[in-house]
N, CA, C and O of each residue as an XYZ file, in Angstrom:
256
protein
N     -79.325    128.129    108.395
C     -78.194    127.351    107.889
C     -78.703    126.413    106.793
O     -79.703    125.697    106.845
N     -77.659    126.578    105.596
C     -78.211    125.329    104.598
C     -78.331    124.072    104.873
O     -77.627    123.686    105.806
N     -79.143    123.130    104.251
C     -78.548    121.059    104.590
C     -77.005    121.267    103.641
O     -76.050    120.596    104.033
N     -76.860    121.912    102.786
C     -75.429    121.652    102.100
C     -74.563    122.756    102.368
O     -75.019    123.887    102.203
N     -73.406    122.608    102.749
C     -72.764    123.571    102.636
C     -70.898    123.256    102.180
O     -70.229    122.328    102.635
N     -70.414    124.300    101.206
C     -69.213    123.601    100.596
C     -68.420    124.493    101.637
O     -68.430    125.692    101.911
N     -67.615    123.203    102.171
C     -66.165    123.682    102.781
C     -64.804    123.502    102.405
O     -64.471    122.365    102.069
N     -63.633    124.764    102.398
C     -62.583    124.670    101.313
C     -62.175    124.312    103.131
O     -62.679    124.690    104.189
N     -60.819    123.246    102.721
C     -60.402    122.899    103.796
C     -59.427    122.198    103.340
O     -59.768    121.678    102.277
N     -57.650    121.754    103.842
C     -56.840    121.492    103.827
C     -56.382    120.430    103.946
O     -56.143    120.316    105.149
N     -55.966    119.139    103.208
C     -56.069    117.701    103.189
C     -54.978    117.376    104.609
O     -54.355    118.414    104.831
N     -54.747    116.727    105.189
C     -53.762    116.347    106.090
C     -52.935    115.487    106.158
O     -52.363    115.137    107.190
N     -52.741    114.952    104.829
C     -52.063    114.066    104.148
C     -51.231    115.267    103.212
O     -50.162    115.612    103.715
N     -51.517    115.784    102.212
C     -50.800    116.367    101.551
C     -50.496    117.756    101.367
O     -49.788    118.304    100.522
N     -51.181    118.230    102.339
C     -51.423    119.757    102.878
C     -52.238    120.421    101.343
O     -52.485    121.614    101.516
N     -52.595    120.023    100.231
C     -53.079    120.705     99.276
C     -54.647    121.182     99.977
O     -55.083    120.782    101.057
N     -55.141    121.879     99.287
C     -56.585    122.621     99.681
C     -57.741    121.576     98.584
O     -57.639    121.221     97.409
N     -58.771    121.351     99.605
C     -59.290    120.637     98.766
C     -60.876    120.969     99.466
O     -60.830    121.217    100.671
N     -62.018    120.991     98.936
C     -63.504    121.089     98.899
C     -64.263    119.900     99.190
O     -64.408    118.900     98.486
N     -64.726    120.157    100.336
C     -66.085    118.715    100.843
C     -66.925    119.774    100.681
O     -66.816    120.999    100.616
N     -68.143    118.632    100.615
C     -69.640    119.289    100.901
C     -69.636    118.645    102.144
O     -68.864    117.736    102.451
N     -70.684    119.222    102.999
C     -71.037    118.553    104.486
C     -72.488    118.925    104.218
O     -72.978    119.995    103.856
N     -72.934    117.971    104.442
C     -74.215    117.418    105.153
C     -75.174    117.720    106.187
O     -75.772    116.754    106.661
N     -75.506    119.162    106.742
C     -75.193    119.551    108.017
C     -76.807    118.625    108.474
O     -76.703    118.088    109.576
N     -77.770    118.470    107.991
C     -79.165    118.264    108.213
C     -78.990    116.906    108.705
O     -80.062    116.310    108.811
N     -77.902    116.200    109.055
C     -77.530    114.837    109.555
C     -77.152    115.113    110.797
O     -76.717    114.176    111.466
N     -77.241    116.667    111.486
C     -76.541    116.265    112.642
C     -75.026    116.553    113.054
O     -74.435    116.636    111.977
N     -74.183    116.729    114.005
C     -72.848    116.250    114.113
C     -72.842    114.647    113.921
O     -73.570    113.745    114.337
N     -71.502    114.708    112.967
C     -70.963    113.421    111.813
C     -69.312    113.057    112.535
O     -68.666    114.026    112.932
N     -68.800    111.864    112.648
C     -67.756    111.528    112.163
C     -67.979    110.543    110.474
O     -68.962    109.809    110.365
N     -67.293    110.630    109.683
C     -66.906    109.685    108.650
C     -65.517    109.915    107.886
O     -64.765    110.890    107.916
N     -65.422    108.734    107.211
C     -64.463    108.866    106.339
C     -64.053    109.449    104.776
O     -64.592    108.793    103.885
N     -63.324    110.397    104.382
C     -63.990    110.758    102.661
C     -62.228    110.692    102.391
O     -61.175    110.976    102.963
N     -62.660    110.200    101.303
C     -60.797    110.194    100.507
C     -60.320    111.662    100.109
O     -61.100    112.537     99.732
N     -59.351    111.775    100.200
C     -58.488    113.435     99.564
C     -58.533    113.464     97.816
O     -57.863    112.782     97.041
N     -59.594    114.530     97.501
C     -59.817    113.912     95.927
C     -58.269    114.509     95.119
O     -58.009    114.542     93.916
N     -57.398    114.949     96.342
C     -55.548    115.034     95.239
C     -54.978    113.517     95.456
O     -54.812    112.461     94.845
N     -54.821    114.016     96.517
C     -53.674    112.390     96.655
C     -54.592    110.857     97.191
O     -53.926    109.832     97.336
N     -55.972    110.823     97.431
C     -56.960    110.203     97.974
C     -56.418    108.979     98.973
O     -56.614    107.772     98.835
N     -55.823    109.531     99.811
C     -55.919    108.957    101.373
C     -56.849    109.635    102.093
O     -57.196    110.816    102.070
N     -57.234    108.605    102.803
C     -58.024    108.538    103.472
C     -58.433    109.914    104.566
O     -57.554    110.297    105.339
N     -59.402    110.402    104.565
C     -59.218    111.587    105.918
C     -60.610    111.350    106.791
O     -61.737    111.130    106.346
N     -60.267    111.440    107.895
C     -61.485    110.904    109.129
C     -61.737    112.572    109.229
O     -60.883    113.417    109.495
N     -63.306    112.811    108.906
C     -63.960    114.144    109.055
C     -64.602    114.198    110.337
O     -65.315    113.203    110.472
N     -64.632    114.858    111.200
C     -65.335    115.128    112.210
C     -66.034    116.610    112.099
O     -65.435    117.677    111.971
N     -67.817    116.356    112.202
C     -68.374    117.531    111.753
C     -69.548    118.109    113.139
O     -70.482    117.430    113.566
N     -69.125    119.663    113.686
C     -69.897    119.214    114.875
C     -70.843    120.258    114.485
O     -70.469    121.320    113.987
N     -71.876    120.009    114.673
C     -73.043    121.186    114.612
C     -73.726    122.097    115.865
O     -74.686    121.763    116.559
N     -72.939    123.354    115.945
C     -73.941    124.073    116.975
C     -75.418    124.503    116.550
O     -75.407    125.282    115.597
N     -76.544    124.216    116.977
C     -77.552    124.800    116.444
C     -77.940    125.524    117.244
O     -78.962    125.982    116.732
N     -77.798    126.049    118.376
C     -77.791    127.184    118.834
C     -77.284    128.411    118.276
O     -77.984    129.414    118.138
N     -76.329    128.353    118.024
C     -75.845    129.664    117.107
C     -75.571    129.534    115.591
O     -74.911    130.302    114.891
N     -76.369    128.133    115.144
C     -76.366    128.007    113.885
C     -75.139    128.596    113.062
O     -74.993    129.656    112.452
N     -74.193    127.339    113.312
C     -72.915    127.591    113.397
C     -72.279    125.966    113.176
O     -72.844    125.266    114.016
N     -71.462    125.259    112.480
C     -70.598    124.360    112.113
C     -69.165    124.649    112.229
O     -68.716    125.747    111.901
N     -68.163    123.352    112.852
C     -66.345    123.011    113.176
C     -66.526    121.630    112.369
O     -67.137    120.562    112.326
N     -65.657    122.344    111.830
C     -65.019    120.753    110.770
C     -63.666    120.727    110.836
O     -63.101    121.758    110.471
N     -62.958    119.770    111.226
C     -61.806    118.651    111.760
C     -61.456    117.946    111.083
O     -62.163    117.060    110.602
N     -60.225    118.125    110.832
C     -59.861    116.723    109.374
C     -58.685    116.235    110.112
O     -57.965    117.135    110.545
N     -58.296    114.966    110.373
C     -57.739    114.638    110.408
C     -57.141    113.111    109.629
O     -57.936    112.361    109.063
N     -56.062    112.892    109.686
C     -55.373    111.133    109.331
C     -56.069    110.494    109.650
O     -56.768    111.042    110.502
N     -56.521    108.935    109.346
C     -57.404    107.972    109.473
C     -56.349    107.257    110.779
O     -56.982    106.718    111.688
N     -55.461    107.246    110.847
C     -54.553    106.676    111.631
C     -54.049    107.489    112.563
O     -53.076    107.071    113.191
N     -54.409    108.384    112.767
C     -54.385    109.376    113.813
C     -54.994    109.079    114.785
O     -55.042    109.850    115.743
C-alpha cells in the first residue's frame, strides 16, 4: 500500500464529487478537511486495515 493515496469521494454537504489525498502511513485518522466546491467543513474518518492492506474512508458533516 502507498503513504499517499488519492480518493475520489462525495462531499456531504453538497453531494458534488470531490478528491482527498489520505495519508495512510499515519495510521487510522479522524480530521477535519474543507469541501474544495462549496468548503464546509467535512469530518474524515480514515481506518486502516493492515492486515489485508486495505483502507474505509467516511465522510461525514462536522455537525453530525
Amino acid at each position: 500500500m502507498q503513504a499517499i493515496e488519492e480518493a475520489a469521494v462525495q462531499c456531504p454537504h453538497c453531494d458534488e464529487p470531490i478528491s482527498l489525498l489520505l495519508d495512510l502511513s499515519g495510521g487510522s485518522q479522524t480530521y477535519v478537511e474543507d469541501c474544495q466546491v462549496c468548503c464546509q467543513p467535512i469530518l474524515v474518518n480514515l481506518w486502516i486495515d493492515e492486515a489485508n492492506d486495505d483502507y474505509q474512508v467516511d465522510l461525514r458533516r462536522e455537525q453530525d
